[in-house]
N, C-alpha and C positions, 0 to 999 in steps of 0.2 A: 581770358576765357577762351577755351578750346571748343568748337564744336564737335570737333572727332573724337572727344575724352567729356565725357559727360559728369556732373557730380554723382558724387556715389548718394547712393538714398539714403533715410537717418532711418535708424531702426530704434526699438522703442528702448533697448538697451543703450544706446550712445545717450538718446534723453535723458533716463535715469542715471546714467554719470556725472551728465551736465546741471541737472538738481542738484545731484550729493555735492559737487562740489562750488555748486551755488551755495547751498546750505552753511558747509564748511566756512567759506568766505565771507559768508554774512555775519554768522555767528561769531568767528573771530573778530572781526569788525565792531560789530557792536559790542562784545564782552569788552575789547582793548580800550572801546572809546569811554566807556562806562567806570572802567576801572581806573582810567586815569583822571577821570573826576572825582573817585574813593581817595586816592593815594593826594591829590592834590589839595581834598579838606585835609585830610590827615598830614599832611608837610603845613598848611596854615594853622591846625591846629599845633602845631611842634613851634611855629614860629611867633604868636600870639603870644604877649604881655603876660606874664604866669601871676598877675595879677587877678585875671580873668579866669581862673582856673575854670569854674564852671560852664563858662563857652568853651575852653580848651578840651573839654570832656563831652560835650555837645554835639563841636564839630567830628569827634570821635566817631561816635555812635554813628552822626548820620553816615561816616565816609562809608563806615562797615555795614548801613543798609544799603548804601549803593553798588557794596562790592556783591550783595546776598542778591539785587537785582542785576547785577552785570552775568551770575552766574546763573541765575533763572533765567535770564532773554537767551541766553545761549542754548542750553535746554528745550526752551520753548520753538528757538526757531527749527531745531532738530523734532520739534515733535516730539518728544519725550516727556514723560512727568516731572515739573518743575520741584516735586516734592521729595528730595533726595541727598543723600549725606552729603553728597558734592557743595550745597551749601553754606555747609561748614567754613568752607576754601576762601568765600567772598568776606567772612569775618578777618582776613587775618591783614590788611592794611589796618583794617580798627585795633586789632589785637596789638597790632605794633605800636600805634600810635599812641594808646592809653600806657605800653609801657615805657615810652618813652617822655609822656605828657605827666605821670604822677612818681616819676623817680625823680 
């Protein structure tokens, strides 16, 4: 630390960068973490006894509400309306995994 060179001030615009890209980094955090618990039922439901069909169809669904919840926490953490096509986007580990789970 210099005393001759003092820090510079934060003005309210360096703040608001440092939120947005709070936001950003949380968000992708949590959607990433979220989604890899979607993708992780859906590979156990790929790996499960096809005896069991209807738990293999089960774990389906649920992975595909956790991907619709990885895609809402991210939204929400931006503040935005969770109510929006995007989604759509969190279906599609389920979407995979039912077509892999009933071929």
């Amino acid at each position: 630390m210099d005393p001759n060179a003092p820090r510079k001030q934060t003005t309210p615009e360096d703040l608001e960068r440092l939120q947005r890209v709070q936001r950003w980094v949380m968000s992708v955090l949590a959607a990433a973490t979220i989604l890899h618990l979607a993708l992780g039922l859906v590979i156990a439901a790929v790996l499960v006894d096809p005896e069991y069909q209807s738990s293999r169809i089960g774990l389906c669904v649920v992975g595909g509400a956790f991907g619709v919840i990885a895609v809402a926490a991210a939204f929400a953490i931006h503040r935005r309306s969770i109510l929006t096509p995007w989604l759509l986007a969190g279906l599609i580990p389920s979407v995979v995994g039912l077509v892999l789970v009933l071929r």
